[in-house]
Backbone as ProteinMPNN parsed JSONL, in Angstrom:
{"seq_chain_A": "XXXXXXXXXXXXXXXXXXXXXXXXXXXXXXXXXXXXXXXXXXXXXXXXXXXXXXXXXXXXXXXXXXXXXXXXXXXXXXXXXXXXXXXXXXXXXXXXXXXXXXXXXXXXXXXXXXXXXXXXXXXXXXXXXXXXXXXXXXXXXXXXXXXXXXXXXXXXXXXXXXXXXXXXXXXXXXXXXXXXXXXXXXXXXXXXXXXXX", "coords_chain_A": {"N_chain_A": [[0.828, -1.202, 0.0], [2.346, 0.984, 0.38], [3.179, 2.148, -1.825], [1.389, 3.257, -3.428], [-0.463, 6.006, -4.909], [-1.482, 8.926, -3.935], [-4.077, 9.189, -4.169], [-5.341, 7.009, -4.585], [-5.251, 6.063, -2.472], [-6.273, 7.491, -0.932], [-9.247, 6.728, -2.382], [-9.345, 4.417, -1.337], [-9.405, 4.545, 1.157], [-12.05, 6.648, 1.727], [-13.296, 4.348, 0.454], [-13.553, 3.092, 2.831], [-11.256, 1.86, 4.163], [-9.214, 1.899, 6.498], [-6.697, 1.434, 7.017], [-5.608, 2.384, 4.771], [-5.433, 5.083, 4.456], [-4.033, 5.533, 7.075], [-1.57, 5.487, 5.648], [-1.509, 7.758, 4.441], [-1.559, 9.336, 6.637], [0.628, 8.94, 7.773], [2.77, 9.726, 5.482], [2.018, 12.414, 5.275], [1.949, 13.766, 7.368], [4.197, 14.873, 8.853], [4.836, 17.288, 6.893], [2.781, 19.02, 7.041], [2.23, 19.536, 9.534], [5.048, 20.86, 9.993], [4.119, 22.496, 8.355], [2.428, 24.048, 9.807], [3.437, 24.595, 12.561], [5.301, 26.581, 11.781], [3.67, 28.747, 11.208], [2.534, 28.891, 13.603], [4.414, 28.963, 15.039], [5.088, 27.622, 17.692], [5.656, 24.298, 19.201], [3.757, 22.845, 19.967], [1.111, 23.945, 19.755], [1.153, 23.538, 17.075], [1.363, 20.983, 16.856], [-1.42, 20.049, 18.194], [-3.47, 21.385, 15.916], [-2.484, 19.745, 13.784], [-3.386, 17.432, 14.227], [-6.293, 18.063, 13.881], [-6.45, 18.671, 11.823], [-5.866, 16.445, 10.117], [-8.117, 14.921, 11.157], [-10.461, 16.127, 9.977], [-10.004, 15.689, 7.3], [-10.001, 12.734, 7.694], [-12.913, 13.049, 8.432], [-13.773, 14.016, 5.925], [-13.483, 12.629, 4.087], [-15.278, 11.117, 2.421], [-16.862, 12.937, 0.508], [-14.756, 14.423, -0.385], [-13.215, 14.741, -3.558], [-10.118, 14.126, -4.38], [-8.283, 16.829, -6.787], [-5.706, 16.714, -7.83], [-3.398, 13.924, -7.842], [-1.428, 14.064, -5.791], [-2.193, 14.654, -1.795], [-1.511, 16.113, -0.452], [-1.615, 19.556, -1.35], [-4.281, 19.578, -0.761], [-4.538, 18.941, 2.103], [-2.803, 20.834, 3.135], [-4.797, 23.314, 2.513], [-6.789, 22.547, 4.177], [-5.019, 23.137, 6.75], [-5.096, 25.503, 6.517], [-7.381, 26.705, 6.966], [-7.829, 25.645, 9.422], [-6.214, 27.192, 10.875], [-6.963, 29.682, 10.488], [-9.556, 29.328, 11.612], [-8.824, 29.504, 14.105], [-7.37, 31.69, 15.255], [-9.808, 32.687, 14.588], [-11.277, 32.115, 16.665], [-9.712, 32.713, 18.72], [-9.215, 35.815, 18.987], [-12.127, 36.019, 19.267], [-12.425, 35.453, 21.791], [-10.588, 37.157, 23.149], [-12.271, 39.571, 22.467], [-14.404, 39.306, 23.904], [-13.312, 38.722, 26.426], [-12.538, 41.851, 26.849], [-14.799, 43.049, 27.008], [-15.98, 42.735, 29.487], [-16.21, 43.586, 33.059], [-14.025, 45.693, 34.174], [-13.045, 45.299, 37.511], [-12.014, 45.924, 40.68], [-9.396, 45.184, 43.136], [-7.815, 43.0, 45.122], [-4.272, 44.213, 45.747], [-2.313, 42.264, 43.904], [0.334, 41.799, 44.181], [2.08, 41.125, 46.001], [0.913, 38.516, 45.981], [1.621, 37.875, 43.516], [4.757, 37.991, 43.617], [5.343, 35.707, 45.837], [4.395, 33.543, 44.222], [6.2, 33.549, 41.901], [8.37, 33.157, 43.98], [7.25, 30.127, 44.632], [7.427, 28.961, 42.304], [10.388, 28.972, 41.36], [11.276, 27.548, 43.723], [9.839, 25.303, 43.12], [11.03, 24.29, 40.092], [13.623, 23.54, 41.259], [13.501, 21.578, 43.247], [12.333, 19.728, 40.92], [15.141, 19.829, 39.518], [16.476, 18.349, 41.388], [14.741, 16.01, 41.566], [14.784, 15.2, 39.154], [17.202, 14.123, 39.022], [17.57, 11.276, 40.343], [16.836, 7.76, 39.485], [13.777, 7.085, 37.406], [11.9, 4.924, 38.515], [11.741, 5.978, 41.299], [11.668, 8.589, 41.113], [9.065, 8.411, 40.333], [7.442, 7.608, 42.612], [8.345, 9.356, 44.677], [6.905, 11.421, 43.528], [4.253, 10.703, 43.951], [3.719, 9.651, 46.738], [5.031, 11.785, 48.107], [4.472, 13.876, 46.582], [1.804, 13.981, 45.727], [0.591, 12.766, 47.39], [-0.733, 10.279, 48.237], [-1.277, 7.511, 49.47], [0.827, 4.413, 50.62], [0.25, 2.099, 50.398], [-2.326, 2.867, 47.907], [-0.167, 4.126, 46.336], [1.214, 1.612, 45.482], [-0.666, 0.842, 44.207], [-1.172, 1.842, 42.301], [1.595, 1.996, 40.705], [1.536, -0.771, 40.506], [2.648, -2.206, 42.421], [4.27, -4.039, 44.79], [3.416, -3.257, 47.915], [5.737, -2.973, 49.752], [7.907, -2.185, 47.786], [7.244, -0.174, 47.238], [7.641, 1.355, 49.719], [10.362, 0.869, 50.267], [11.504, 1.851, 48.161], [10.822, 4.839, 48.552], [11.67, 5.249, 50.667], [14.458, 5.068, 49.706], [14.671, 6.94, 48.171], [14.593, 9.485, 49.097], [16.187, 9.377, 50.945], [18.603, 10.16, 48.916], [17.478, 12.309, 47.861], [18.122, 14.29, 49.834], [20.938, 13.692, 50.104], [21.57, 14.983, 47.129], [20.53, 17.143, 48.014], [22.206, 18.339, 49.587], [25.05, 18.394, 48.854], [24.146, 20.22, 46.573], [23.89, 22.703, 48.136], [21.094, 22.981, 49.092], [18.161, 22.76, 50.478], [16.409, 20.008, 51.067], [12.972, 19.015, 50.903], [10.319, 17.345, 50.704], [7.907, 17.758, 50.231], [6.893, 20.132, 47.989], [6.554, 23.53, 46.746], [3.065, 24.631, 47.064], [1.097, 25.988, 44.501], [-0.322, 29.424, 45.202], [-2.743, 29.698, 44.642], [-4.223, 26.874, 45.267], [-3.387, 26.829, 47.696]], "CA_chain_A": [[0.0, 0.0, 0.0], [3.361, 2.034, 0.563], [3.156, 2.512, -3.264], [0.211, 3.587, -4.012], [-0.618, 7.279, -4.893], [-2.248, 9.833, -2.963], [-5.121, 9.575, -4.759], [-6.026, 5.652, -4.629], [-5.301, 5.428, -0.727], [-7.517, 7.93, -0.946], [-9.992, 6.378, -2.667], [-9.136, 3.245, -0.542], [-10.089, 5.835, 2.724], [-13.339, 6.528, 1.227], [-14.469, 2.881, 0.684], [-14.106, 2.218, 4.247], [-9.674, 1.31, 4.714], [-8.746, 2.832, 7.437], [-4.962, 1.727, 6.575], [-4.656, 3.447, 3.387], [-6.065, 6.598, 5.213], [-3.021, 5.618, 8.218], [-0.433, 5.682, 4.985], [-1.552, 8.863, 3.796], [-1.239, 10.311, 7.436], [2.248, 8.834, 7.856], [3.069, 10.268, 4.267], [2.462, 13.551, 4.64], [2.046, 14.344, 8.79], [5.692, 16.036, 9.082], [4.806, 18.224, 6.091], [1.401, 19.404, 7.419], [3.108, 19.932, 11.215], [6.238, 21.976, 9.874], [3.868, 24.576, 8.037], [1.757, 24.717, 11.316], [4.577, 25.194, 13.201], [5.913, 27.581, 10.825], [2.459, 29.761, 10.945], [2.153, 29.382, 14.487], [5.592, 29.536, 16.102], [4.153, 26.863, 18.892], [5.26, 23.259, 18.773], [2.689, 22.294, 20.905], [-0.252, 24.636, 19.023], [0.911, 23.119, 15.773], [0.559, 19.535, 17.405], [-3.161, 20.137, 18.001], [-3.726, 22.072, 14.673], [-2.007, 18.677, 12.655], [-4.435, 16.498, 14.372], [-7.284, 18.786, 13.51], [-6.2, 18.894, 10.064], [-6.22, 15.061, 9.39], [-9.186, 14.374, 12.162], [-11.171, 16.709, 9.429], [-9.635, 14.91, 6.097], [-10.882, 11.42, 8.074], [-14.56, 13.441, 8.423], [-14.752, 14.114, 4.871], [-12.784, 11.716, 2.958], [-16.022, 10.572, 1.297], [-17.156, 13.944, 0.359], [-13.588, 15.046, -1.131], [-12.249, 14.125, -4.391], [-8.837, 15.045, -5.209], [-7.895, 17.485, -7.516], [-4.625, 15.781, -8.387], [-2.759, 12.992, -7.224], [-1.312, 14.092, -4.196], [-2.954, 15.135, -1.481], [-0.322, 17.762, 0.196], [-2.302, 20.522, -1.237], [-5.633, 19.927, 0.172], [-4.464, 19.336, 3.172], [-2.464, 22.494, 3.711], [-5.762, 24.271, 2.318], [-7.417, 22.539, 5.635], [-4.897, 23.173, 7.64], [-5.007, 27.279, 6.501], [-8.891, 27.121, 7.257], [-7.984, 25.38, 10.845], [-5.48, 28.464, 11.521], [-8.53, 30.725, 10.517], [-10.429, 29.356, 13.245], [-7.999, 29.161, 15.535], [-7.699, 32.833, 15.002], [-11.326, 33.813, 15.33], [-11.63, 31.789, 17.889], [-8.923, 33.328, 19.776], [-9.872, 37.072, 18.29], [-13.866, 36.417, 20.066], [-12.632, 34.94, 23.222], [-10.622, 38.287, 23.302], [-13.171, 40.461, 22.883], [-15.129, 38.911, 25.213], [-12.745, 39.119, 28.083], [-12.574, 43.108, 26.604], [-16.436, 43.231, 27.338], [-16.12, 41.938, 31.066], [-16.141, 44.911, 33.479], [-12.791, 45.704, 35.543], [-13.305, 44.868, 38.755], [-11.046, 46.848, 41.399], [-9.441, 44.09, 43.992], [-6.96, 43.212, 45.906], [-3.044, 44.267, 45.11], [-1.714, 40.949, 43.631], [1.508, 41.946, 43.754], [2.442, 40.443, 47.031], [0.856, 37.119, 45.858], [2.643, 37.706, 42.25], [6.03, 37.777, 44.332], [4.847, 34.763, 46.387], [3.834, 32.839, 43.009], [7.309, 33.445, 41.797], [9.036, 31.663, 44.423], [6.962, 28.677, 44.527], [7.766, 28.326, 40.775], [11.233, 28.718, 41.626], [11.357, 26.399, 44.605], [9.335, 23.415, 42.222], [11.924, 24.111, 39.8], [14.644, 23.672, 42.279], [13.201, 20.225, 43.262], [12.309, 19.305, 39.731], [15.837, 19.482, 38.904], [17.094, 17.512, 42.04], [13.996, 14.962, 41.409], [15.745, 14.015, 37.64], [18.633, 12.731, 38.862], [17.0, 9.774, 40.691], [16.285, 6.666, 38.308], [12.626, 7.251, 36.786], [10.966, 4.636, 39.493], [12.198, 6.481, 42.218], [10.446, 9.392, 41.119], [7.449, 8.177, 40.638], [7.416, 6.826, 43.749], [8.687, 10.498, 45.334], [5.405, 12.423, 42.793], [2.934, 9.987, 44.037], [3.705, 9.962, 47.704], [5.411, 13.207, 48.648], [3.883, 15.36, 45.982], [0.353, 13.829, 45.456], [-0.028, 12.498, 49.002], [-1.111, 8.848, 48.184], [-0.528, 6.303, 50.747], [1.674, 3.513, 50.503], [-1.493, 1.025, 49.373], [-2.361, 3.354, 46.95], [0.688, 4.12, 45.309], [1.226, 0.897, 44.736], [-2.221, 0.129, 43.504], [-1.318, 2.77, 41.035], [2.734, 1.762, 40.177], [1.697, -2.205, 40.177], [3.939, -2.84, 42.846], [3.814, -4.627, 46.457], [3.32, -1.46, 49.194], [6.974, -2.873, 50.541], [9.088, -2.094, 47.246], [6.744, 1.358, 47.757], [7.941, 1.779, 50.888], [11.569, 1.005, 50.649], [11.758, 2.894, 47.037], [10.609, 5.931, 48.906], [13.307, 5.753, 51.727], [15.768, 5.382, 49.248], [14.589, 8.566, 47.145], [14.382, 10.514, 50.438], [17.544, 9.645, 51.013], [19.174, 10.485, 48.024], [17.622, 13.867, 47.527], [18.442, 14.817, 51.088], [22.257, 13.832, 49.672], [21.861, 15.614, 46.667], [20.416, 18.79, 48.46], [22.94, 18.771, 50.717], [25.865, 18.39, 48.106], [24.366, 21.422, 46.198], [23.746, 23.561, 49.219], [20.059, 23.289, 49.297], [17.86, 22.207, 51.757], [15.57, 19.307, 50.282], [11.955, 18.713, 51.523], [9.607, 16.354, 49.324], [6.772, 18.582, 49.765], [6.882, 20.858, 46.66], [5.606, 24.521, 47.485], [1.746, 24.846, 46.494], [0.866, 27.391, 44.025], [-1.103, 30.342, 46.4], [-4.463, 29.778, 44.817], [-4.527, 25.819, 45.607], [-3.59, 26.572, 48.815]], "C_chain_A": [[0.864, 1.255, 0.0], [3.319, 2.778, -0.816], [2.628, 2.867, -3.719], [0.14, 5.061, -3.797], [-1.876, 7.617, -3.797], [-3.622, 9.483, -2.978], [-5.889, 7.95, -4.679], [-5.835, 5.166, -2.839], [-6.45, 6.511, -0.301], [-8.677, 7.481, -1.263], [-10.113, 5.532, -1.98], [-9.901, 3.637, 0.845], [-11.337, 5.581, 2.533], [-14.114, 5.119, 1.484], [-14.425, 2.389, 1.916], [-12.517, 1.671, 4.706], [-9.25, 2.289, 5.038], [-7.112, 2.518, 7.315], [-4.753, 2.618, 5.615], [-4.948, 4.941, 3.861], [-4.638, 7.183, 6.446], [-1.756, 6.196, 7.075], [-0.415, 7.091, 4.417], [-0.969, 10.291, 5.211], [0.521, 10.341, 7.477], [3.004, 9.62, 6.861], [3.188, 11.805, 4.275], [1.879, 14.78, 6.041], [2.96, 15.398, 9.245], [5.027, 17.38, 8.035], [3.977, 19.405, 6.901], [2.176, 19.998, 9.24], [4.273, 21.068, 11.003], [5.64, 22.975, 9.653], [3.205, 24.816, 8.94], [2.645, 25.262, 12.023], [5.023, 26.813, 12.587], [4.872, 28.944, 10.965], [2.017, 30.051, 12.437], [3.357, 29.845, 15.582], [5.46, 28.732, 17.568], [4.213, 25.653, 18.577], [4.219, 22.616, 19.022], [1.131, 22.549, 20.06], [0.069, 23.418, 17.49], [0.741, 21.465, 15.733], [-0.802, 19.138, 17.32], [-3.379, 20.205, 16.931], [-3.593, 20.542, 13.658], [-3.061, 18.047, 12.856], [-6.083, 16.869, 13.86], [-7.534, 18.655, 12.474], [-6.974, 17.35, 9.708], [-7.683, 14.351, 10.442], [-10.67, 15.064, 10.69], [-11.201, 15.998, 7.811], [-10.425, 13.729, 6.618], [-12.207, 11.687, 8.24], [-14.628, 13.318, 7.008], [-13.976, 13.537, 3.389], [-13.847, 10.816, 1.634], [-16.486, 11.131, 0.496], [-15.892, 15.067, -1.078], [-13.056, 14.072, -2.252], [-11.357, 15.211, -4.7], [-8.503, 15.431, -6.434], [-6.865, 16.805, -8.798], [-3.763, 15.032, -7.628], [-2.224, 12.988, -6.062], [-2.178, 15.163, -3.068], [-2.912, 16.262, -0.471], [-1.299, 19.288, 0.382], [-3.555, 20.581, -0.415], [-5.9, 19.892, 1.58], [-3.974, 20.582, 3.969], [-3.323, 23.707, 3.592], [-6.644, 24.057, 3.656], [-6.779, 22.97, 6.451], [-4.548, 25.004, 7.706], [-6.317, 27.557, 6.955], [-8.841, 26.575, 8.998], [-7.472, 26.487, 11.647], [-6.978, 29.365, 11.325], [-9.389, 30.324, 11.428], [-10.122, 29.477, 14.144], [-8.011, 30.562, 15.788], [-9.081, 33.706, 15.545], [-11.593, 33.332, 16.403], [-10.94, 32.751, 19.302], [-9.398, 35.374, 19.917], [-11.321, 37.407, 19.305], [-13.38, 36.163, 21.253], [-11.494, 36.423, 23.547], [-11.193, 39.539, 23.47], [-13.971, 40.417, 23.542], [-14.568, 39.066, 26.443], [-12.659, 40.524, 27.995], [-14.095, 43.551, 27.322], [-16.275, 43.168, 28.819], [-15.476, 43.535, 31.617], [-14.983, 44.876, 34.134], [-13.331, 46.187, 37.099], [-12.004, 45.532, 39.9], [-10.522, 45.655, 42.427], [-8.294, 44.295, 44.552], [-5.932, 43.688, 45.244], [-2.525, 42.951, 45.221], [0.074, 40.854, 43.406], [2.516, 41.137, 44.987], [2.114, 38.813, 46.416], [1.517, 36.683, 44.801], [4.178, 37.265, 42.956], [6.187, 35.744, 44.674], [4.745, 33.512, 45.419], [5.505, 32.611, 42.553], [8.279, 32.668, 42.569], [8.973, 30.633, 44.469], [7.394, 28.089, 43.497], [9.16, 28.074, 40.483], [11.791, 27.457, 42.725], [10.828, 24.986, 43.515], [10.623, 23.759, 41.556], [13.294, 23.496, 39.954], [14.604, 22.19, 42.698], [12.93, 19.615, 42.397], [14.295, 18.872, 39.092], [16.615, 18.074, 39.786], [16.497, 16.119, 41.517], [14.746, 14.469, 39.882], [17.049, 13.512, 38.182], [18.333, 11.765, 39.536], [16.53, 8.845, 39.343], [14.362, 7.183, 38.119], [12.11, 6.175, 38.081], [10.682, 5.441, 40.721], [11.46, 7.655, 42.089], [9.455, 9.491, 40.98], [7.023, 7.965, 41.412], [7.326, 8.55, 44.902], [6.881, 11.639, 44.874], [4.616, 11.816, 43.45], [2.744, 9.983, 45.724], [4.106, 11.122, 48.434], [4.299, 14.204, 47.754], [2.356, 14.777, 46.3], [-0.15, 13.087, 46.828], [-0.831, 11.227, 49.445], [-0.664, 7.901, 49.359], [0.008, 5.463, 50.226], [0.969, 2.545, 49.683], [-1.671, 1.814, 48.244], [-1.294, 4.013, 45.769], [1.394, 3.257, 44.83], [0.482, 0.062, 44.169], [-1.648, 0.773, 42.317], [0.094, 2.404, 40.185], [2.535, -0.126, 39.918], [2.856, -2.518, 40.511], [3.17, -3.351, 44.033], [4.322, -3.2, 47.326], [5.079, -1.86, 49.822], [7.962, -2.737, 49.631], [8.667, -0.944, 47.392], [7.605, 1.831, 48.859], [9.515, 1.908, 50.905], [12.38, 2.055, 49.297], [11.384, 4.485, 47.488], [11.799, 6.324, 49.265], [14.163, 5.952, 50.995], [15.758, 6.657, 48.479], [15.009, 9.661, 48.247], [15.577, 10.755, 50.705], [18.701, 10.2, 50.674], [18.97, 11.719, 47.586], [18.015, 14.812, 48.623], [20.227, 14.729, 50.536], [22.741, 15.025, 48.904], [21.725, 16.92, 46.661], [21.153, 19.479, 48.986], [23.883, 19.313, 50.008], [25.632, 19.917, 47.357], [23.517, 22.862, 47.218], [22.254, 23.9, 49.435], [19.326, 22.267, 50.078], [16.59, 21.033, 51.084], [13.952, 19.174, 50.977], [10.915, 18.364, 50.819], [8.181, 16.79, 49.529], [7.055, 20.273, 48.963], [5.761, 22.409, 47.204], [4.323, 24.558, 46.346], [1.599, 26.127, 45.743], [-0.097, 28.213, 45.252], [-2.354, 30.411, 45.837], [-5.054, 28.196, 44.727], [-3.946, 25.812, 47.046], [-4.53, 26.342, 49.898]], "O_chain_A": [[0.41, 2.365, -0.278], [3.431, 4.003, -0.834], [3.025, 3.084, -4.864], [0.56, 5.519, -2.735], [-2.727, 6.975, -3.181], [-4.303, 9.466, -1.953], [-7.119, 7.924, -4.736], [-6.236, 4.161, -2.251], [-7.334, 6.314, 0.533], [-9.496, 7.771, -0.391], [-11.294, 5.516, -1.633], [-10.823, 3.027, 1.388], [-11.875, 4.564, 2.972], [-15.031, 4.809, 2.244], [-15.089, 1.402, 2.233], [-12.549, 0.978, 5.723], [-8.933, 3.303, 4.416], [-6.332, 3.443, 7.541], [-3.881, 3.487, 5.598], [-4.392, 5.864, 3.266], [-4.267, 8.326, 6.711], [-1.044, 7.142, 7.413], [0.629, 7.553, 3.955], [-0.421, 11.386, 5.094], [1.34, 11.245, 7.31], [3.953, 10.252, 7.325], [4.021, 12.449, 3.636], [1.556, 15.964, 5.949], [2.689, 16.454, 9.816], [4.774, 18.442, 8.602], [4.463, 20.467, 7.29], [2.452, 21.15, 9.575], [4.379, 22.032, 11.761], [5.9, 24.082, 10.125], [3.193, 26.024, 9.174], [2.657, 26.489, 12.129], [4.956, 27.911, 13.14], [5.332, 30.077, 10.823], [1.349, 31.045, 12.72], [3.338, 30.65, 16.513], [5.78, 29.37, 18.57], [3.322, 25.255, 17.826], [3.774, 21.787, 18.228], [0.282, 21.695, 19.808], [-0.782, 22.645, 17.051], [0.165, 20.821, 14.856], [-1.29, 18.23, 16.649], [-3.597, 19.094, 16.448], [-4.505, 20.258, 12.881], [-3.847, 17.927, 11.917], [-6.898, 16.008, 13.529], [-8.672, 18.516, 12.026], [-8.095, 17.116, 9.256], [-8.068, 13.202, 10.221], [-11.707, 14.413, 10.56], [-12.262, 15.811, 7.216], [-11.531, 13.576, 6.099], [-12.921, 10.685, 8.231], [-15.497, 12.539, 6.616], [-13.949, 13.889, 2.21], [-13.554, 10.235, 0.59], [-16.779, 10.478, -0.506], [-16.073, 15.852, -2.009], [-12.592, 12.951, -2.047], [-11.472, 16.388, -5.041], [-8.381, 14.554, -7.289], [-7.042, 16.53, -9.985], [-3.337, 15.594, -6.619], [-2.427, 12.072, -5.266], [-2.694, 16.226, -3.414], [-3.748, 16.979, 0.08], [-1.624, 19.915, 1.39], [-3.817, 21.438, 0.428], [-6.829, 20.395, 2.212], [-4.434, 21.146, 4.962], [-3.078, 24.787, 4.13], [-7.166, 25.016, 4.224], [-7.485, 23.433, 7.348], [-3.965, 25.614, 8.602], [-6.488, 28.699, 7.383], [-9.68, 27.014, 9.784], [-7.935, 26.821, 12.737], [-7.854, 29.514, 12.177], [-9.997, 31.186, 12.063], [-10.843, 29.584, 15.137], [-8.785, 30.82, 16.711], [-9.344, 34.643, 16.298], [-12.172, 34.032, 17.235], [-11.413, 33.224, 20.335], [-9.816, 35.933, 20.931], [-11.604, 38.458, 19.881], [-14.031, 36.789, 22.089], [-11.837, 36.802, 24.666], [-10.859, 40.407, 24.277], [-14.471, 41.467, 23.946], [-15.185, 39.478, 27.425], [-12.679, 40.947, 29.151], [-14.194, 44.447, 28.161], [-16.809, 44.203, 29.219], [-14.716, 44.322, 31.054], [-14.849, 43.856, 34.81], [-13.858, 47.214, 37.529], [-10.879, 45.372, 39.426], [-11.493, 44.926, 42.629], [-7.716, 45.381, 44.595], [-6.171, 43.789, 44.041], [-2.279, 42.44, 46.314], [0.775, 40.107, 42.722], [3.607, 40.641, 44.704], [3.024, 37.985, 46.408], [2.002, 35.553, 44.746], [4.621, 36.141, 42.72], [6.807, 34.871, 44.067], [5.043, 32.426, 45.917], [6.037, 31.542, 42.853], [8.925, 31.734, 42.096], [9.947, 29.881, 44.419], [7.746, 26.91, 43.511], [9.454, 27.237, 39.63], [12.628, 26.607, 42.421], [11.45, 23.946, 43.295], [11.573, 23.591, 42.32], [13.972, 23.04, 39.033], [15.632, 21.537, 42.52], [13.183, 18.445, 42.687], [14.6, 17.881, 38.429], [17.143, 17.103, 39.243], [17.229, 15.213, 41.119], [15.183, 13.329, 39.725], [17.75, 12.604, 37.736], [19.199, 10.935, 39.259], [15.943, 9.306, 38.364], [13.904, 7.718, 39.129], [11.814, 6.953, 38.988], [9.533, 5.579, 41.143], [10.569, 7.839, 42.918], [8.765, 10.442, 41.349], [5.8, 8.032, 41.288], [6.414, 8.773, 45.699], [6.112, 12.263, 45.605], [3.797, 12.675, 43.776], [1.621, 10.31, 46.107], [3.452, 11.42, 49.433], [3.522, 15.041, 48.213], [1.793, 15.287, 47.269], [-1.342, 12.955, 47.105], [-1.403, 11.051, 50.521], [0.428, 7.845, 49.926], [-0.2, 5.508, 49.014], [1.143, 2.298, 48.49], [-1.002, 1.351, 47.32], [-1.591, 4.307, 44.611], [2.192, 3.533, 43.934], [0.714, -1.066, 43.732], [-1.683, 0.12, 41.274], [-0.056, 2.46, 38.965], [3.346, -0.717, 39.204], [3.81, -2.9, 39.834], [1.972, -3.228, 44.291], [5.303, -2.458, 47.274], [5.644, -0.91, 50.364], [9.073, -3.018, 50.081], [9.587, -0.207, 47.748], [8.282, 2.842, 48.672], [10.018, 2.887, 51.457], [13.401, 2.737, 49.384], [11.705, 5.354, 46.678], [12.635, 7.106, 48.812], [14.886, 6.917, 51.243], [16.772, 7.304, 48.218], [15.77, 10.599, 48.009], [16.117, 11.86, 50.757], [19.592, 10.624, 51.41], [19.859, 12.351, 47.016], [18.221, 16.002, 48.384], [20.81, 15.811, 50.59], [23.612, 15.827, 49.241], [22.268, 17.747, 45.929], [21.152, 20.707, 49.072], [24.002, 20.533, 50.119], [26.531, 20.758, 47.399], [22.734, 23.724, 46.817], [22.014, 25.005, 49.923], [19.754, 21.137, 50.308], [15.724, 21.679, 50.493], [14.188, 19.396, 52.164], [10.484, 19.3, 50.146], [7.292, 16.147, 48.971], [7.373, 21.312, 49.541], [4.674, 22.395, 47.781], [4.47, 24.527, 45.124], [1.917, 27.207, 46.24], [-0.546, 27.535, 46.176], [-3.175, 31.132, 46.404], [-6.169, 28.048, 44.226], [-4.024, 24.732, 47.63], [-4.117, 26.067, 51.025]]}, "name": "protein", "num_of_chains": 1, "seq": "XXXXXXXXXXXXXXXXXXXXXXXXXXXXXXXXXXXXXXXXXXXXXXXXXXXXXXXXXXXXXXXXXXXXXXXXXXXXXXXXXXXXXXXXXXXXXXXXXXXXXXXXXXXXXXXXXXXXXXXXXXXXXXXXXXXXXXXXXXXXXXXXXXXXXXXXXXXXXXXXXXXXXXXXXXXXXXXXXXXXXXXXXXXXXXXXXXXXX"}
């Protein structure tokens, strides 16, 4: 099916083969993602946007016949009409928060401050938390950060509560080392942003 033109995996789509529809995404996914990227400056936005694109080609693959053989163009013509929504969308939900009355309130500038360190402090433990092996931190997120019990975090890791338990100590241990080593003080509760406090 690798061989086959644009235009007959297309047709293949249509009658109901959802592979020749997969070869067309594989075929021409990067393309369709670079000019999103390219238009939005956002790997992440142009992530969504790709899927949009070909989620909309798989709506109306029965509806569309191609022009000519490949099918490059018509997708980059969807994925210029997905930016155009993305656009107005963004455009109305602007003028809508424009509409909304200003409201006089507290000075957030103390809690802005406040906000700032916490994001610095996670940071700070984010970097210590990567140098433990990947179990180890899951083990550290699930009981220190997310506050799971021992039973439950290894309901959730598909372990026995006593490799839980001793995979903790040893994380605990080890970031208490490596806090020490770079002059910071470790403590496996992560500061709360100030409006989930």
């Amino acid at each position: 099916m690798g061989q086959a033109t644009d235009g007959e995996l297309w047709r293949l789509a249509a009658d109901g083969k959802p592979d020749a529809f997969g070869v067309l995404f594989e075929r021409h996914a990067g393309a369709v993602y670079n000019y999103l990227f390219r238009r939005t400056g956002d790997w992440a936005v142009a992530e969504d946007l790709t899927s949009l694109v070909f989620l909309e080609a798989w709506r109306r693959r029965r509806d569309v016949r191609l022009e000519h053989e490949s099918a490059l163009p018509w997708l980059y013509g969807v994925a210029t009409n997905v930016l155009r929504n993305r656009r107005r969308a963004q455009r109305r939900y602007r003028d809508a928060l424009a509409r909304l009355p200003l409201e006089r309130g507290d000075d957030f500038g103390e809690d802005a401050d406040g906000r700032l360190d916490d994001e610095r402090r996670a940071r700070s433990a984010l970097r210590l938390l990567t140098k433990l092996p990947k179990r180890d931190q899951d083990v550290i997120a699930l009981c220190g950060w997310s506050e799971l019990s021992y039973e439950e975090a290894a309901v959730a890791l598909g372990l026995p509560v006593g490799t839980v338990r001793s995979r903790l100590s040893r994380a605990r241990a080890r970031l208490r080392e490596l806090a020490g080593a770079g002059g910071h003080e470790w403590d496996c509760e992560p500061a709360v942003p100030a409006q989930e406090a």
